[in-house]
N, C-alpha and C positions, 0 to 999 in steps of 0.2 A: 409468448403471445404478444400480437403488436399492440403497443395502445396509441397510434398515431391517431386517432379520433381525438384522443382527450389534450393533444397537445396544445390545441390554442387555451386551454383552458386551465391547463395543467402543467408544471415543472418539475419533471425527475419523481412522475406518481403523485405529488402534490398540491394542494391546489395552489394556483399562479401569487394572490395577497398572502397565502400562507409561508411559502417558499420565500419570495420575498421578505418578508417578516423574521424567521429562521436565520439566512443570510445573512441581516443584518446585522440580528445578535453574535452571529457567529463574526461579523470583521469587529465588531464594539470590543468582541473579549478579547482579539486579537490585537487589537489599538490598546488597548491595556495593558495586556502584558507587555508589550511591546514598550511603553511607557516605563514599567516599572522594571524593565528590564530582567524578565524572569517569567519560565511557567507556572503555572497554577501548584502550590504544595504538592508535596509528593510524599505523605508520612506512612502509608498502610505498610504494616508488615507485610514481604512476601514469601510466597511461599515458590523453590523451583526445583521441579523435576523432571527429566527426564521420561518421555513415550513414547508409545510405537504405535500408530494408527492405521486400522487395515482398510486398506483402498480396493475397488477392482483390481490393480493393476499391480498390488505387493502391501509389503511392510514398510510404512515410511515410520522413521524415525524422528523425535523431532522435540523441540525444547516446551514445555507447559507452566508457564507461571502466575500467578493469583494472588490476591489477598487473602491473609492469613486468617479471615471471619469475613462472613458473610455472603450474600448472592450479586454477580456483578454482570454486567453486558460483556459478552464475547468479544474476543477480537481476533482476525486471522492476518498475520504478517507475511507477504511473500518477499523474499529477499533479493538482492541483486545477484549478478551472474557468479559470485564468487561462493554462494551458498549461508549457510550457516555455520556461525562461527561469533564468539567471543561479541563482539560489536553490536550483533545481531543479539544475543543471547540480555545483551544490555541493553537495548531497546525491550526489550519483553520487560525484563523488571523493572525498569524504569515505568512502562504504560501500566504495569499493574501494580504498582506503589499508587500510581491515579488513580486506581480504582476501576481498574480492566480484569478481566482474566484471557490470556493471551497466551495463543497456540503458535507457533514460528516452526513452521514445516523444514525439514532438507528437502530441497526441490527437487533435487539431482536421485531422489533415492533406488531408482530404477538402477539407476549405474554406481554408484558407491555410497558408502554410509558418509554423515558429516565428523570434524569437518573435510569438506576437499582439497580447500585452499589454507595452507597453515602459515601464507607468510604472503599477505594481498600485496604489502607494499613492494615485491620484488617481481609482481606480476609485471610486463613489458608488454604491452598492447604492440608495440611495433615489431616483438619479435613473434616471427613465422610462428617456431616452435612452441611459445606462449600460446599465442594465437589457437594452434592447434587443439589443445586440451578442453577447448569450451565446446566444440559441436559433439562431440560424444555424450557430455551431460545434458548440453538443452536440446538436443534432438530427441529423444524422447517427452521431455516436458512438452515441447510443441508442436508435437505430432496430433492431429485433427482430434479435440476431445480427451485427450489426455489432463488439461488443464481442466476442461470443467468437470469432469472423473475426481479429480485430486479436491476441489474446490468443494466438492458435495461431502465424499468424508470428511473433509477437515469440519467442515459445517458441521459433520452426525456428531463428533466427536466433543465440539465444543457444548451442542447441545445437550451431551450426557452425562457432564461433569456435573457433580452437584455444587458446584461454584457457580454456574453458571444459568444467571437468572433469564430463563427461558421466555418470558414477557417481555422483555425490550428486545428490539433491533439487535444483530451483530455489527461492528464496522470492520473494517478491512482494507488495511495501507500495503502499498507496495511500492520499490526500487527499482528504478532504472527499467531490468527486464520486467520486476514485478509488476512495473506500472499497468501494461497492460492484461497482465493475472488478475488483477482488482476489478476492472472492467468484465472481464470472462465470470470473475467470482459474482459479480452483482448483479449479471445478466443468470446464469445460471440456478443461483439460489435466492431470486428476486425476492421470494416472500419472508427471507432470513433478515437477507443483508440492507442495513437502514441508512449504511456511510459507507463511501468509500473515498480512498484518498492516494492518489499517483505523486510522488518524488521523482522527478527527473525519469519519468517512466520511457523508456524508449520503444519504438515501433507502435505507439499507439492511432497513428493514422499511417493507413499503407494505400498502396495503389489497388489493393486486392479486393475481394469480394468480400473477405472474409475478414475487413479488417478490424480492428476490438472497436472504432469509436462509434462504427455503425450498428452494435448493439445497444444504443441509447433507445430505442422506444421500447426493450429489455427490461431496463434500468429504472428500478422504483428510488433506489438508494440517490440520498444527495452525494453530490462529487465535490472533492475540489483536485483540480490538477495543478500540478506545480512545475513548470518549465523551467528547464535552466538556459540562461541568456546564451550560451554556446550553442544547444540544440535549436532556439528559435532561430539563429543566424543561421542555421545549417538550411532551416525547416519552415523558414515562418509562416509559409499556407498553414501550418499542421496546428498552429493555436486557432487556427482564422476556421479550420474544421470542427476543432474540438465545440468554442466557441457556441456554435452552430448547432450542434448535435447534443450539447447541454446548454443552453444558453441562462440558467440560473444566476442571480449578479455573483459574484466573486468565485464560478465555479474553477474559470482555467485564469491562471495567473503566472507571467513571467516572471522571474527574480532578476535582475539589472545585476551583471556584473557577474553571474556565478555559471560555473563548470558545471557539465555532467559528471553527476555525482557528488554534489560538494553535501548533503547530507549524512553522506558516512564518514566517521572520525578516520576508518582505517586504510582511504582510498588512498593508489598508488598515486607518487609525484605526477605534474604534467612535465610533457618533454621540456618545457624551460624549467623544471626543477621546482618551482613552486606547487604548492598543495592545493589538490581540487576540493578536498573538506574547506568550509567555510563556516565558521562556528557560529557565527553571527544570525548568518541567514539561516541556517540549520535550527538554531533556536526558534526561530522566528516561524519558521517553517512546524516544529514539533508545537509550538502556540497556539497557532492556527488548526491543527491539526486535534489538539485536546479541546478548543472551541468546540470545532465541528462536530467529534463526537458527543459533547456534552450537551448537544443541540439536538442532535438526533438518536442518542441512543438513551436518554437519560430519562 
């Protein structure tokens, strides 16, 4: 349902001095960590296993991890195009040592169980045959409705865990392709999802009708998008849209200096041989990231 009425009045479902206010706190804690050079403790026991979550469209498989006591805020990870795997699987625990309980889906499940990719850094973007292997997997994830199919179980599924404290908001980050899954996931299960947050998310403004950033009057959840300095140079109308379509302060921000992708430890070299991970900003990036949800889902 649209709520463009409430817009002069309203930011991302909130109201306008609230949202602002939120924001704030949210770059303050980010200027901090930032300062002290580190995110926020990370001591809860976790706990990880292994599930299979039934969708319309099959059996997705997919990694579950929590703290070891107590009730926590949701969270649903979608990954980049390479899937789930190890990297991914350390993102979960890692967010649920903070104090998450976090669902990290195989995206691809329709077409193979995880993971798909057992050796990212030898992927070759340049080679055909590379190249090849990805439209068989994400064609069905992005076939019309499939993603917000996938987005609603993942949602039932978090909600049935008895880990998972059903009073607060869920959040929900995503990669590269996930970026715009996050978007799909916020519009779709508006009255779940309380955060969501794009890394280097790609295709989230298209030419199309149907493109993810014009589900913003959708979208109750606060955003933050995080641009990498490569895709803005490619794209730079597409922060000038996002921009626009959430105009929240600190919702879309570019990072100076950094690759698509440089938030994953495990991404292939660039053709000049140097690494698109960037550990720096990757921190700074997961910072800002544990702000946000502590602002909104806590």
């Amino acid at each position: 349902m649209s709520h463009d009425q409430d817009r002069p009045r309203f930011i991302d479902g909130q109201p306008r001095d609230r949202a602002r206010r939120e924001f704030v706190g949210v770059s303050t804690a980010v200027a901090v960590a930032a300062m002290t050079g580190s995110a926020p403790a990370a001591t809860a026991e976790v706990v990880e296993r292994d599930v299979s979550v039934t969708t319309p469209d099959g059996h997705c498989d997919a990694a579950y991890f929590h703290p070891a006591a107590g009730k926590h805020p949701g969270v649903l990870i979608w990954t980049d195009v390479f899937g789930l795997r190890p990297v991914y699987r350390e993102f979960g625990r890692r967010l649920a040592a903070a104090g998450y309980a976090v669902l990290v889906p195989n995206p691809f499940y329709r077409t193979a169980k995880a993971p798909v990719f057992t050796d990212v850094h030898a992927f070759d973007f340049g080679s055909d045959a590379d190249r090849a292997k990805l439209p068989p997997l994400t064609g069905p994830l992005m076939a019309p409705g499939a993603a917000e199919r996938d987005a609603k179980a993942y949602v039932a599924f978090l909600d049935a865990q008895p880990e998972v404290d059903t009073t607060k908001k869920l959040g929900s980050q995503g990669y590269c392709m996930g970026g715009p899954l996050v978007l799909k996931t916020a519009a779709a299960v508006s009255a779940r999802v309380g955060a969501g947050a794009s890394f280097h998310g790609g295709g989230l403004v298209t030419a199309t009708a149907d493109s993810p950033h014009l589900l913003a009057p959708e979208i109750k959840a606060r955003l933050y998008i995080a641009i990498a300095a490569s895709d803005d140079a490619r794209e730079p109308n597409a922060k000038t849209a996002l921009q626009a379509a959430f105009p929240a302060p600190d919702a879309v921000e570019v990072y100076a200096g950094t690759q698509h992708g440089w938030c994953v430890p495990d991404m292939p070299l660039q053709q000049n041989g140097k690494p698109i991970y960037d550990k720096s900003d990757a921190e700074r990036a997961w910072n800002h990231l544990l702000a946000l949800y502590g602002a909104a889902l806590g």
